[in-house]
C-alpha positions as CSV (number, residue, x, y, z in Angstrom):
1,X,32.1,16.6,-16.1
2,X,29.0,15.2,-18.0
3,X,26.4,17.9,-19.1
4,X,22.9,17.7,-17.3
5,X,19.3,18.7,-18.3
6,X,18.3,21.4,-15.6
7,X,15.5,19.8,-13.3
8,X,12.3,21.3,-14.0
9,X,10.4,21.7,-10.6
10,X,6.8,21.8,-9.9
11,X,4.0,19.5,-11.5
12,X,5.3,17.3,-15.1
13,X,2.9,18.9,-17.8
14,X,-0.2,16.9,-18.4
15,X,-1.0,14.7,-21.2
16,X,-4.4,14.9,-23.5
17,X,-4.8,11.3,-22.1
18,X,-4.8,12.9,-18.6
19,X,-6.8,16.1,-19.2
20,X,-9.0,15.1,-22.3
21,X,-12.7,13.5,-23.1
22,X,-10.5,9.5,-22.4
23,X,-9.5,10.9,-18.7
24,X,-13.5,12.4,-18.1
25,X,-14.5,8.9,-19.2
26,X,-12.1,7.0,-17.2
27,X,-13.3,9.1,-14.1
28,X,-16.7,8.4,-15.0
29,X,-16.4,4.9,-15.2
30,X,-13.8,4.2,-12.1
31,X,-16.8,6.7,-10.1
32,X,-19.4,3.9,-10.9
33,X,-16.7,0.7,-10.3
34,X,-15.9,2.7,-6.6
35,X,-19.7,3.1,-6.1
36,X,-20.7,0.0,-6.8
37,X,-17.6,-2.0,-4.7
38,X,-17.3,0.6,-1.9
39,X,-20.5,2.2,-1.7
40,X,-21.2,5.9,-1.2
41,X,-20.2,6.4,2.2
42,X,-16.5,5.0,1.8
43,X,-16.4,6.7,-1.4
44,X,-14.6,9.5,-1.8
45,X,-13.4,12.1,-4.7
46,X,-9.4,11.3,-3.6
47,X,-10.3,7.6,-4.1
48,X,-11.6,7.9,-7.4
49,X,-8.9,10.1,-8.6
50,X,-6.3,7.4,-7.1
51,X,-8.2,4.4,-9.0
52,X,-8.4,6.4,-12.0
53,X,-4.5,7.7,-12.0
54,X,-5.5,11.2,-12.2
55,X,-5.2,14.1,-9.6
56,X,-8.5,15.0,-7.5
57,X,-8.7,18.3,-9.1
58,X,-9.8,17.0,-12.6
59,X,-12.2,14.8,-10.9
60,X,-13.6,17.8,-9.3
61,X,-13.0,19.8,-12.5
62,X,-15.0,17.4,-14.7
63,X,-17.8,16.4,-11.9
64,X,-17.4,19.0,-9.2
65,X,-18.5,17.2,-5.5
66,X,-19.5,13.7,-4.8
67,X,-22.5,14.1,-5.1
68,X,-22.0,15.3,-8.8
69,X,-19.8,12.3,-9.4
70,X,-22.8,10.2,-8.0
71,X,-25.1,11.7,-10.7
72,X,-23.3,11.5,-13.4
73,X,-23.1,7.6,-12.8
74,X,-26.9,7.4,-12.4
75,X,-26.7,9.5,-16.1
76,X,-24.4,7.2,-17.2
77,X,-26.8,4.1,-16.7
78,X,-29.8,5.8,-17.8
79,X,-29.1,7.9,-21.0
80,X,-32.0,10.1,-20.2
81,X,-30.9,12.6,-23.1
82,X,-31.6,9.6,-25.7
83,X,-34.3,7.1,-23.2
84,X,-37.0,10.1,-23.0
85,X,-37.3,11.3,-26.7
86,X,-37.7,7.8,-27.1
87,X,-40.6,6.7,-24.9
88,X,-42.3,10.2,-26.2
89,X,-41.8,9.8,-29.3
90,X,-45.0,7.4,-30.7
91,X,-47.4,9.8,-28.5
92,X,-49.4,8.8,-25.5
93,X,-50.4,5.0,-26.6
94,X,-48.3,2.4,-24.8
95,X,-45.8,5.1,-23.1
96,X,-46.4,2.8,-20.0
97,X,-45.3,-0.5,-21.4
98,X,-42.2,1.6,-23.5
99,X,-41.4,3.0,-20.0
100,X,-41.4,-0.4,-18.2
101,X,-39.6,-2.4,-20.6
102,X,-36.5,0.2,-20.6
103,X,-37.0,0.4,-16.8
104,X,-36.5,-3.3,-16.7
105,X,-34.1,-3.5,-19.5
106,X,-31.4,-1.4,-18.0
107,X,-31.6,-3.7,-14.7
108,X,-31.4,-7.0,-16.4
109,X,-28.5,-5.5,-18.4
110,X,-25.7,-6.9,-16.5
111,X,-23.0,-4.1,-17.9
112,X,-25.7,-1.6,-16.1
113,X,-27.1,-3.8,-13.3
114,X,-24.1,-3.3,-10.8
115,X,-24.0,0.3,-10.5
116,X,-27.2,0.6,-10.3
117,X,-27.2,-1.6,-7.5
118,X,-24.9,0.1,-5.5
119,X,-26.6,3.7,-6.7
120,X,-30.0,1.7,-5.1
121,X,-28.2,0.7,-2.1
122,X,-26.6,3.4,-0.8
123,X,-29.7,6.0,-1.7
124,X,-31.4,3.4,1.2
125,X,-29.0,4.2,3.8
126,X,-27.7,8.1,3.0
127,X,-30.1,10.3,2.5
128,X,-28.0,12.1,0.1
129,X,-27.6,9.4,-2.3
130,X,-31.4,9.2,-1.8
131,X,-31.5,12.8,-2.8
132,X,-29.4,12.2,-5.5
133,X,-31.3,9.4,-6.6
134,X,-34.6,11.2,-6.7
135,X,-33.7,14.3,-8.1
136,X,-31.7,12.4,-11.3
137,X,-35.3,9.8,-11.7
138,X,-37.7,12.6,-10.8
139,X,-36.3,15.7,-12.6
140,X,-34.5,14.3,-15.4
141,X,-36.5,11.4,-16.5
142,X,-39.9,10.9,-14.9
143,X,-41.3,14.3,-14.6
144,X,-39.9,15.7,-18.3
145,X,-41.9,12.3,-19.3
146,X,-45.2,13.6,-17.6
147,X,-44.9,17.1,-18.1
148,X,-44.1,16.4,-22.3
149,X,-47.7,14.2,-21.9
150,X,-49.2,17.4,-20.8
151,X,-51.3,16.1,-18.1
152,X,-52.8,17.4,-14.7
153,X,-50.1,17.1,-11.7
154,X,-47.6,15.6,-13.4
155,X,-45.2,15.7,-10.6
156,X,-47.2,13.8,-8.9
157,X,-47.7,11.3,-11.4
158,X,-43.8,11.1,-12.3
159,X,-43.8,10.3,-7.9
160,X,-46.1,7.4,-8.6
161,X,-44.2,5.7,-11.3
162,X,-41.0,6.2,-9.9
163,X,-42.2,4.5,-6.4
164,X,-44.0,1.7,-8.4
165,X,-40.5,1.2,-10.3
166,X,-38.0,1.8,-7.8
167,X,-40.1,-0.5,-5.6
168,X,-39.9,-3.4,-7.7
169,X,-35.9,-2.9,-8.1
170,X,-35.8,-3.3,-4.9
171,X,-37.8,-6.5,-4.3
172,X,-36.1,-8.0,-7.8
173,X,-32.4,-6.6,-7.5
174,X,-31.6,-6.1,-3.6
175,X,-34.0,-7.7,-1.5
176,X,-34.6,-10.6,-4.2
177,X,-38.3,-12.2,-3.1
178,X,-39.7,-14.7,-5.0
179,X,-41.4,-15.4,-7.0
180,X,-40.8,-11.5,-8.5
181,X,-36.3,-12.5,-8.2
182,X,-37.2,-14.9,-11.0
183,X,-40.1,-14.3,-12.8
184,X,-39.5,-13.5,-16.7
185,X,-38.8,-10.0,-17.1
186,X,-42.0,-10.0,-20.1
187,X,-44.4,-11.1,-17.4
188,X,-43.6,-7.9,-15.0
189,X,-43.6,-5.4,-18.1
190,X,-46.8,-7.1,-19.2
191,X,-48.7,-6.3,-15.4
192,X,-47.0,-2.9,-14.7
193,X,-47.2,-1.3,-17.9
194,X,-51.1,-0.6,-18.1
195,X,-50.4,0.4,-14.5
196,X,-47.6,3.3,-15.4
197,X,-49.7,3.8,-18.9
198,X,-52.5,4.7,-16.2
199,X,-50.5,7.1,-13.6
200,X,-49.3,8.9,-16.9
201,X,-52.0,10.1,-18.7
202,X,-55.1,9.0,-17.4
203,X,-57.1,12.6,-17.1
């Protein structure tokens, strides 16, 4: 009679590659190759988990609900903890063109341009991409901007330079009209920077 291991029952133990900062990264980044293939309506949390060979429950433990998820890939793309410090940081003088040229850098950036295009196109058919969308540019990015420049209204003003930027992703990247699909990315910094430089901090 040959001597057998008892069978454990229940779930194997997990593995620091399944549990630790690797497996939150590997969710992150399967989240934005799902968005950006699937979109967000035929994305969900289980399919993420599946792609990323995890169970749901750490995607939900790292990210919490879709929506979360969804954020976190717009965060991913924009880096706003080291992009706003960085725009702020010579004072008022050319914050428009220092705005516009990482706006434009991170879409001609092909390791950043295809999630952002799906993040784009699914915030213009669900509304709660869109309200994903414009909470991430508007609270995290556009408004800390204009409220650091300590200027009248700057919600407001964060509103206008995120529907002047987002508007021209969407004519460059999605809809693609000429002649902006292939004009040289210096040209459209050059004539929307003193525009931005004008909705934040003209008094």
């Amino acid at each position: 009679m040959t001597d057998r291991a008892p069978r454990r029952r229940g779930r194997p133990a997990r593995t620091a590659a399944e549990t630790g900062p690797a497996a939150r990264e590997r969710i992150l980044q399967t989240a934005r190759a799902e968005f950006a293939q699937r979109g967000y309506d035929k994305t969900s949390v289980r399919g993420i988990a599946k792609a990323a060979g995890v169970d749901p429950a750490l995607v939900h433990h790292y990210f919490g609900t879709k929506d979360e998820v969804f954020a976190a890939a717009i965060e991913v793309s924009f880096e706003p903890a080291l992009v706003v410090p960085a725009i702020l940081g010579e004072g008022r003088d050319g914050v428009g063109e220092r705005l516009a040229r990482y706006f434009i850098g991170v879409w001609e950036n092909p390791a950043t341009r295809a999630p952002l295009l799906a993040i784009l196109r699914s915030a213009l058919t669900h509304e709660a991409a869109a309200k994903v969308l414009r909470g991430f540019v508007l609270r995290r990015l556009l408004e800390r901007i204009a409220a650091d420049l300590d200027v009248p209204d700057p919600k407001l003003r964060a509103e206008l330079a995120a529907s002047h930027m987002i508007g021209i992703a969407v004519l460059r990247y999605v809809v693609q009209v000429e002649p902006l699909a292939t004009v040289d990315p210096e040209e459209i910094i050059r004539m929307v920077a003193p525009t931005l430089q004008r909705y934040l901090t003209s008094a």
